[in-house]
C-alpha positions as CSV (number, residue, x, y, z in Angstrom):
1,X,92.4,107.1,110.5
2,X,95.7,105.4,109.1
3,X,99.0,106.1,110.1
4,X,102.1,105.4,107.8
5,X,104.8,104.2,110.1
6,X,108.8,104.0,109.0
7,X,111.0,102.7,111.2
8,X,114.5,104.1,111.3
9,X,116.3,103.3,114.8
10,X,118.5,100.7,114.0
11,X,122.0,101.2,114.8
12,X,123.2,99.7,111.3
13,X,125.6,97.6,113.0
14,X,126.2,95.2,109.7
15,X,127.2,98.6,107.7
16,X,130.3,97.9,109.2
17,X,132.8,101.3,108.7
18,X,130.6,102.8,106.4
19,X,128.8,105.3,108.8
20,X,124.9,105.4,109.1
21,X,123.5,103.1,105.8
22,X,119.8,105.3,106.3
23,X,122.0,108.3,105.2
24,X,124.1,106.3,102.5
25,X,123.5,107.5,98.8
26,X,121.3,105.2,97.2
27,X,121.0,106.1,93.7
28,X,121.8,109.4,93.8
29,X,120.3,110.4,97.6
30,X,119.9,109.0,101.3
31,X,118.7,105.6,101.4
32,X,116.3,106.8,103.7
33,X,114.9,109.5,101.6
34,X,113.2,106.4,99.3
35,X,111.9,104.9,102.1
36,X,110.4,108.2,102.9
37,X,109.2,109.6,99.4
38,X,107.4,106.4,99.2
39,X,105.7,106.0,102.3
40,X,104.5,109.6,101.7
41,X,103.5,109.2,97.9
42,X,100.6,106.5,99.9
43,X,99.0,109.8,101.7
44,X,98.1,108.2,105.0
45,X,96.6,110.3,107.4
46,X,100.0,111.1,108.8
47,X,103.4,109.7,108.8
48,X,105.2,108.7,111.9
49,X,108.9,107.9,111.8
50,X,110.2,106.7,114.6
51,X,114.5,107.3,114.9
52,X,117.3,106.3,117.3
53,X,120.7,107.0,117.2
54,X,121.2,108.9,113.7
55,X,120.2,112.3,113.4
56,X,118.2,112.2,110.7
57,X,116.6,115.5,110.3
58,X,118.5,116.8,107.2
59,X,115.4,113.8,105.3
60,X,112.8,114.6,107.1
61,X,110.4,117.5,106.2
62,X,106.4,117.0,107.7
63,X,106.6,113.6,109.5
64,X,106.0,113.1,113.6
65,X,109.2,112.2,114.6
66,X,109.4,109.6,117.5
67,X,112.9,109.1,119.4
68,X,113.4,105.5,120.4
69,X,115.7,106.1,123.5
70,X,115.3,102.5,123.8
71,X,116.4,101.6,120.0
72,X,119.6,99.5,121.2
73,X,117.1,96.4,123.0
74,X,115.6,95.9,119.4
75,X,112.9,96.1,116.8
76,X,110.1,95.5,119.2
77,X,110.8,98.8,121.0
78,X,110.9,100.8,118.0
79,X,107.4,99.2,116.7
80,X,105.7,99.9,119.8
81,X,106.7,103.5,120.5
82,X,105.1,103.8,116.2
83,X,102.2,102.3,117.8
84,X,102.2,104.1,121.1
85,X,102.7,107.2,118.9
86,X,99.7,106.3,116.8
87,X,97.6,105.1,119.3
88,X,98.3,109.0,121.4
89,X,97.4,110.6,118.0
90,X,93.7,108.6,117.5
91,X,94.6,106.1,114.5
92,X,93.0,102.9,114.3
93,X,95.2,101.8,111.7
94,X,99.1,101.0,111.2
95,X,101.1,100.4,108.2
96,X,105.0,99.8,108.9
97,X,107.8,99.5,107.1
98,X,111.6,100.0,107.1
99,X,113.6,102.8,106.1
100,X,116.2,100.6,104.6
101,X,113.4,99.5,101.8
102,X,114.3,101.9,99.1
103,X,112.2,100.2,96.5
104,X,108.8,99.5,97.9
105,X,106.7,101.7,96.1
106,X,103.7,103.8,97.5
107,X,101.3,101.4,95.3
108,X,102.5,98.4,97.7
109,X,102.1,100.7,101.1
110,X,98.2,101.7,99.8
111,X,96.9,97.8,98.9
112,X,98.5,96.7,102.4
113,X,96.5,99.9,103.6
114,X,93.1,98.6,101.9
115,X,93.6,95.1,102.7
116,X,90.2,94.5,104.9
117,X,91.8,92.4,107.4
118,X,93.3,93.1,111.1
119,X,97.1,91.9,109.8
120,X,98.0,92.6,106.4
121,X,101.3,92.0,104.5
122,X,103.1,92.8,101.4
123,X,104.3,90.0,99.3
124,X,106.8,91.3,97.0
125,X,108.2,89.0,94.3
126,X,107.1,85.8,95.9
127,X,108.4,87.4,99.5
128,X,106.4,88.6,102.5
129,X,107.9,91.7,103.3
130,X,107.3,95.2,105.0
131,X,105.1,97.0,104.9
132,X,102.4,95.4,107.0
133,X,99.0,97.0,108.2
134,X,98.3,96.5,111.9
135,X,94.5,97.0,113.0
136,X,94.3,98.4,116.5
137,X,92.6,95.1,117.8
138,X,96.0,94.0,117.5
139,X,98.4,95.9,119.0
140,X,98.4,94.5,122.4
141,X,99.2,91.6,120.8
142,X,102.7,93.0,119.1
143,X,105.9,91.7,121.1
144,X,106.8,94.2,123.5
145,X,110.9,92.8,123.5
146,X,113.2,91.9,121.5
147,X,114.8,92.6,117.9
148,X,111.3,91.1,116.5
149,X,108.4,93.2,114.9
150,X,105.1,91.6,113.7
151,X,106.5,88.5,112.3
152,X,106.1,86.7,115.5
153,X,102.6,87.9,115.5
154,X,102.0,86.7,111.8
155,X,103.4,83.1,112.2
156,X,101.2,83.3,115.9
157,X,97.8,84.3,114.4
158,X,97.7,83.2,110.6
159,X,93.9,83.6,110.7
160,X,94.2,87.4,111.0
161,X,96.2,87.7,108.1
162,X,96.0,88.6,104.7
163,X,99.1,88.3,102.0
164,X,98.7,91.4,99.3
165,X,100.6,90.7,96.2
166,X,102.1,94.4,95.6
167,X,104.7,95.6,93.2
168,X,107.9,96.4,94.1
169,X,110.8,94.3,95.5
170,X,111.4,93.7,99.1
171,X,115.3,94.4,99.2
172,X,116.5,95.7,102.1
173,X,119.5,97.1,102.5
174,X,121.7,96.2,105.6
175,X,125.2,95.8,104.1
176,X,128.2,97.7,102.3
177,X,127.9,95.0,99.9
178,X,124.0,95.6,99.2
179,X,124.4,99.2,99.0
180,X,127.1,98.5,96.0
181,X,125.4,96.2,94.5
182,X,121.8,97.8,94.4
183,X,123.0,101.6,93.8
C-alpha cells in the first residue's frame, strides 16, 4: 500500500508579515489547496498530511491529519511523524512532498509512485525536487533531526535512487515575493 504524504508544518518564517503562505491565495485559492488537489488527483491509498502551527482545516476534506507538536526543531520531525503515521497505518510505501508546491501535478506524484526503486525522485525541469517515494527498507535510514528531509539520504545512498523525469515545475513558494510573482 502507498501513502501520499504532504508536509505542511513549517512555520513560514520567510513570509515575513504576510500571515501563513499555506493559506495565501495562489491563483485564485490557498496555496495549500494545489498542493492538496494534486497529491489527491494521484489516488494513493490514503493521504496523510502532517501540520504544525496553522490551522489548516478550512483545506482539508478526507486526509489523516498528523499534528507535528515538534514542527519548530525542523523538517526531519515533520517527515518522520508522515512516516510514523504510515508505518502505524500498514503502508510500505511513501511519496512526500510539500504543501508549498502548488504546481507539481498528480502525473509527477504517480511516476515517482511507480518508480521500482527503494528512493525515487522527481526531476522537474532539469531540478530534483519533491515529491520523492520512500520504500519502507528505508525509513530507518531518514534523518531523525534537523530542518533536513530525504536529501541527506539521497546524496548518502545514490545507489538506491532513481531520478523520474515528471512534468510540472518544482517552484516552491516560501516568499511574499514568490507568491507575487507566481500568482
Amino acid at each position: 500500500m502507498t501513502a501520499g504524504v504532504l508536509l505542511c508544518a513549517g512555520g513560514s518564517t520567510r513570509f515575513i508579515d504576510a500571515g501563513n503562505k499555506l493559506l495565501a491565495p495562489f491563483q485564485g485559492r490557498p496555496l495549500v489547496a494545489w498542493a492538496l488537489g494534486h497529491v489527491g488527483g494521484a489516488k494513493f491509498d490514503e493521504i496523510i498530511v502532517v501540520v504544525g502551527p496553522i490551522d489548516l482545516r478550512e483545506v482539508l476534506a478526507t486526509e489523516v491529519v498528523v499534528n507535528n507538536r515538534e514542527w519548530a526543531s525542523g523538517l526531519a520531525s515533520s517527515l518522520r511523524a508522515g512516516v510514523a503515521e504510515a508505518e502505524r497505518r500498514g503502508h510500505d510505501v511513501v511519496v512526500v512532498g510539500l504543501g508549498d508546491q502548488p504546481l507539481v501535478p498528480p502525473s509527477a506524484w504517480v511516476a515517482v509512485a511507480e518508480a521500482e526503486s527503494p528512493i525515487a525522485v522527481a526531476n522537474l525541469a532539469g531540478h530534483r525536487t519533491p515529491p520523492v517515494r520512500l520504500a519502507r527498507t528505508v525509513w530507518p535510514l531518514l534523518p531523525i533531526s534537523g530542518d533536513v528531509g530525504a536529501r541527506e539520504l539521497i546524496r548518502a545512498r545514490p545507489e538506491l535512487v532513481r531520478e523520474v523525469a515528471c512534468e510540472g515545475h518544482y517552484l516552491d513558494i516560501d516568499t511574499v515575493e514568490d507568491l507575487a510573482v507566481w500568482s
